[in-house]
C-alpha positions in Angstrom: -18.1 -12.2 12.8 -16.4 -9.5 14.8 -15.3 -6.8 12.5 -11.5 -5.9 12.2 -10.5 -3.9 15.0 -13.9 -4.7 16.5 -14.4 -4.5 20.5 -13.7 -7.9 22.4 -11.1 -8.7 19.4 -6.9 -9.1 20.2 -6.9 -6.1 17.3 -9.2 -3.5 18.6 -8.0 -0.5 20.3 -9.9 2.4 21.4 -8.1 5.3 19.7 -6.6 3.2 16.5 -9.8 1.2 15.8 -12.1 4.0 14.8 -9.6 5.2 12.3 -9.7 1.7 10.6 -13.0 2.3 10.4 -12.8 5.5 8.5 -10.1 4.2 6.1 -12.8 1.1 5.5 -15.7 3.3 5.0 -13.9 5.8 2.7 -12.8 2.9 0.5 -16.1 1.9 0.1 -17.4 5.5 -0.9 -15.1 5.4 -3.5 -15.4 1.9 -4.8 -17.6 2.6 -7.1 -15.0 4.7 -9.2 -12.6 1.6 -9.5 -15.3 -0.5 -10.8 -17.4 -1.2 -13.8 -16.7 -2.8 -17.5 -13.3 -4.0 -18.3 -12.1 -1.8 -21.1 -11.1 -4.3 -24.0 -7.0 -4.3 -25.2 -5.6 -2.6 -27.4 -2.7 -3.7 -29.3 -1.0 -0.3 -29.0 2.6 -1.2 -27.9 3.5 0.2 -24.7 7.2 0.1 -23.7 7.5 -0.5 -20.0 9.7 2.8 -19.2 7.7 5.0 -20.9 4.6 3.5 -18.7 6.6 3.7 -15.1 7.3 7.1 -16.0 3.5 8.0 -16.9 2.5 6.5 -13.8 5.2 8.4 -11.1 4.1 11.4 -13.3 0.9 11.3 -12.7 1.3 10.2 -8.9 3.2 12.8 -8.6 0.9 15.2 -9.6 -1.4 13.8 -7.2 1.1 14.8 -4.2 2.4 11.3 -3.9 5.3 11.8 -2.4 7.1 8.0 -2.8 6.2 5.6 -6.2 6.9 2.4 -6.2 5.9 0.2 -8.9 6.9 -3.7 -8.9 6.2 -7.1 -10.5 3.5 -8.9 -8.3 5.0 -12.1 -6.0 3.2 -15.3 -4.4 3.5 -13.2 -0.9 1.8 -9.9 -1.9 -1.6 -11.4 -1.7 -3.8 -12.3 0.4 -5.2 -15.9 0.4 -8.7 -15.2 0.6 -11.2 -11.8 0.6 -11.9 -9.8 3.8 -13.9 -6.6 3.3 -16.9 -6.2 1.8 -18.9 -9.1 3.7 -20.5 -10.2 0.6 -17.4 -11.4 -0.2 -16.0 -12.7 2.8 -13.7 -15.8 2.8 -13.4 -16.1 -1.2 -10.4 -17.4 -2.3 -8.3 -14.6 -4.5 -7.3 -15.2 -7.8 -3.9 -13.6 -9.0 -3.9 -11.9 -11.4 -2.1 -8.9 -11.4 1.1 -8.7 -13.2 2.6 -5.5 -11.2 1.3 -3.4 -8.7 1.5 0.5 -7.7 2.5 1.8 -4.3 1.7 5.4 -3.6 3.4 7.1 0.0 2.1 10.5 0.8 2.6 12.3 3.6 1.1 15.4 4.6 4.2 16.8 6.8 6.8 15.5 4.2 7.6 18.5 2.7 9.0 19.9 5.6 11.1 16.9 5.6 14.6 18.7 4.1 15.1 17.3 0.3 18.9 15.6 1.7 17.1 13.4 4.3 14.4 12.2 1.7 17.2 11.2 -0.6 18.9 9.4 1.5 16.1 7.5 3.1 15.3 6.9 -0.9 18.9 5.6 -1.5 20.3 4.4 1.7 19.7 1.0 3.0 21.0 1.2 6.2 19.4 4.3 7.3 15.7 2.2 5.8 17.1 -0.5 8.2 17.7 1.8 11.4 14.3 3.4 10.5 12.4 -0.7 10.2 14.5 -1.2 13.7 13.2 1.8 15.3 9.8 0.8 14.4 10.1 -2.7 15.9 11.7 -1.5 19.0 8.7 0.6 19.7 5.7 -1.4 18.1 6.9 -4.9 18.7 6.4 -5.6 14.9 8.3 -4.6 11.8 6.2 -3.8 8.7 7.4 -5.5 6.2 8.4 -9.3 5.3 11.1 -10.5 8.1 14.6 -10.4 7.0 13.8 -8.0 3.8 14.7 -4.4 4.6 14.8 -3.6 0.9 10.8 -3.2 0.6 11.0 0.3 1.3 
């Protein structure tokens, strides 16, 4: 099977395609970190604004620039696996309550602090931005009809 991006596929493109590659091969290096034994749980009572906070603050302290964190839908996974070819074509299970969206950019904070608010809190200038996209990829990224993603 071709891989993602591969040459001779609809997806590959000569410039874009090796940096898939990279991003693929980097999340493999660092696998290993994300898995092992499932730690067993605790009956320590978490209350769920204490967590979110915990998370952004530690995201933040990463550099993330943009936290979202969000209870898990039928149409945020993907059906079956893809990478690593081991497990190619297994159905998913779901079972992931919420998930954890990190944006980090390395330009951003030479983005003035007004215009990252207001992309924050201002659907209509995340809807110009989605158009924009569209208009000059041919695609939007993100569910059709849901500007609110963002």
């Amino acid at each position: 099977m071709p891989r993602l991006g591969g040459e001779g596929t609809a997806t590959y493109d000569p410039i874009n395609s090796p940096i898939a590659d990279a991003a693929f091969r980097f999340l493999a290096d660092i696998k290993q970190y994300s898995e092992g034994v499932v730690q067993p749980r605790k009956d320590t009572p978490i209350h769920p604004t204490v967590m979110t906070e915990r998370i952004r603050g530690i995201a933040k302290f990463y550099n993330a620039k943009l936290v979202g964190i969000t209870k898990m839908q039928e149409y945020h996974y993907y059906s079956h696996r893809g990478r690593p070819d081991e497990h190619y074509g297994k159905k998913i299970d779901r079972y992931h309550k919420y998930s954890i969206c990190l944006a980090s950019c390395p330009f951003s904070d030479e983005i003035p602090k007004e215009y990252m608010d207001k992309l924050k809190t201002s659907k209509s200038v995340r809807k110009q931005i989605l158009e924009n996209h569209e208009r000059k990829h041919g695609i939007r990224p993100y569910v059709k009809d849901k500007p609110e993603w963002l």
